[in-house]
Every structure is written in structure tokens, then in C-alpha cells.
C-alpha angles and dihedrals in degrees: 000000000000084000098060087041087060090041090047087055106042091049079048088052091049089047093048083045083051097048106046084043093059091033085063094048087053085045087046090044098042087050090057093052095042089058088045084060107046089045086056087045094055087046093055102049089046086054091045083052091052098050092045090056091048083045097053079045099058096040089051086055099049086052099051087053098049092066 
């Protein structure tokens, strides 16, 4: 009895083991995307930027050559 005791916990210790080592590669997994995400984010408000300044441009153009 004290066998198969011994045997049930160390086959819980090996699942736990398992487990936490899975959860850290969907850490690991989950910190890649998520930088993934922040660099296209960043690319996407310098574009904005960008547009916004062609836009005030254009709009500043189309002014001078309305007077």
C-alpha cells in the first residue's frame, strides 16, 4: 500500500513536472507573439504619422492654391 502511495506521487510529481514545463513554452510562445505585436503596432502608428503628415500636406496645397 505504501508502495503504490509512493508510486501515485511520484507519477504526480512527473505530471506537475509536465505541466509547468509545457505551461513555460506557452509562456515562452505567447512572449514572442506578443513582441510580434507591439513591433507591428509601432509600425502602424509611425505609418499613421506619416499619412497624417502627407495628408496636412495636401490639405495645405490645395489651400495655397485656392487663394
Amino acid at each position: 500500500m505504501i508502495r503504490k502511495l509512493a508510486q501515485k506521487c511520484g507519477n504526480a510529481a512527473m505530471e506537475s513536472s509536465d505541466i509547468i514545463e509545457k505551461n513555460m513554452e506557452f509562456s515562452e510562445t505567447g512572449d514572442k507573439v506578443l513582441k510580434k505585436v507591439l513591433s507591428a503596432s509601432i509600425d502602424i502608428i509611425n505609418n499613421t504619422e506619416k499619412v497624417n503628415q502627407i495628408m496636412s500636406n495636401i490639405v495645405i496645397a490645395g489651400n495655397e492654391q485656392n487663394k
